[in-house]
Each structure stands twice: as C-alpha cells, then as structure tokens.
N, C-alpha and C positions, 0 to 999 in steps of 0.2 A: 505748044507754045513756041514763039517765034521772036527770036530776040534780035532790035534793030543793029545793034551793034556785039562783034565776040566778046568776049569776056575772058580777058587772057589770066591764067593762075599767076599771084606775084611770089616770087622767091622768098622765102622766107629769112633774113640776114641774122646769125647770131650774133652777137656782140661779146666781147672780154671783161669782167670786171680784174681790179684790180687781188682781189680773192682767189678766182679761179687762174690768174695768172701766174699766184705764187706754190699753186698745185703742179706746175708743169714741170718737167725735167726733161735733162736731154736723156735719150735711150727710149724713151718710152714709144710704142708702138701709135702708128697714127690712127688706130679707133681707138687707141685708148684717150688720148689729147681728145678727141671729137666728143669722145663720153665727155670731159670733163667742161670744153667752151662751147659742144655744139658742130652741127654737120652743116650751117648752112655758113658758109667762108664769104665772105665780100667779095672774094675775088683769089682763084685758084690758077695755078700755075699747076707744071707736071709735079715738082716736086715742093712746093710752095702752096702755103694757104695764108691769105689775110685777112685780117679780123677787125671789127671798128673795137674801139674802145669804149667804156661806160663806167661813170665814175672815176672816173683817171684826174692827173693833176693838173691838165688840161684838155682846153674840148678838143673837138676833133681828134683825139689821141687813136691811137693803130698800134697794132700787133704783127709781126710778119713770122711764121714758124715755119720753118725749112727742112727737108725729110731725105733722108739716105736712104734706100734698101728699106725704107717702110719705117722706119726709127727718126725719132725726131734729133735734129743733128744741130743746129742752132735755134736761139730766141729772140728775136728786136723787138724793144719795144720804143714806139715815140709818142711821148706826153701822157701815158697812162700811170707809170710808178715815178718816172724822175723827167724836170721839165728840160725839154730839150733845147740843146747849147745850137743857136745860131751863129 
C-alpha cells in the first residue's frame, strides 16, 4: 500500500492539573516528577521542562519545573493555582 502523503507521528503533549501540581516537591528526582505529570513536556530545555496547564484558575495557564543535577530545584506556575498579577 502506497500512501499519497507521510504521515508524520504527533507528540504527545502532557498537560498539569492543578492536583498533580500539588504532589511536586523540590528534591525530587526528574523521573519521578515525569511519573507523576508525564513525559511528554511542551517544551524542554537542558535543565527545564514546560507543561501546559488544565483545569487551572485560568486558561492558558503553564507550569515551568527547573532541574539541578537531576533534582527538581524550582516550580512556577502561571494561571493554573493563583491568577496572575499583570
């Protein structure tokens, strides 16, 4: 079978709710954070992962977790737990 066009595989984007958000801690190793919102980040950096939000206190809301030596070392979040100050 011969297909007109590729068919490229789509990334699969995790998202954060506001639940699994409040499971994170700093120190924690970063497969462990991944067990808990997921492997597939919006968008990764070397030591940076970002995550969309879902269910948050407003739309579009984002998560950004930031990684030392493989340990999660800070957490931001904007519009998912508290709405953000313009």
């Amino acid at each position: 079978m011969i297909f007109s066009e590729e068919v490229k595989p789509t990334k699969q984007v995790s998202t954060i709710t506001p639940e699994m958000f409040q499971k994170l801690k700093i120190g924690m190793s970063e497969d462990t954070v991944k067990e808990i919102v997921g492997y597939g980040a919006l968008h990764k950096d070397e030591n940076k992962l970002n995550y969309r939000g879902k269910n948050g206190v407003e739309e579009n809301s984002m998560v950004s977790l930031e990684f030392n030596n493989g340990k999660l070392e800070a957490i931001y979040e904007f519009g998912l737990i508290t709405k953000r100050k313009y």
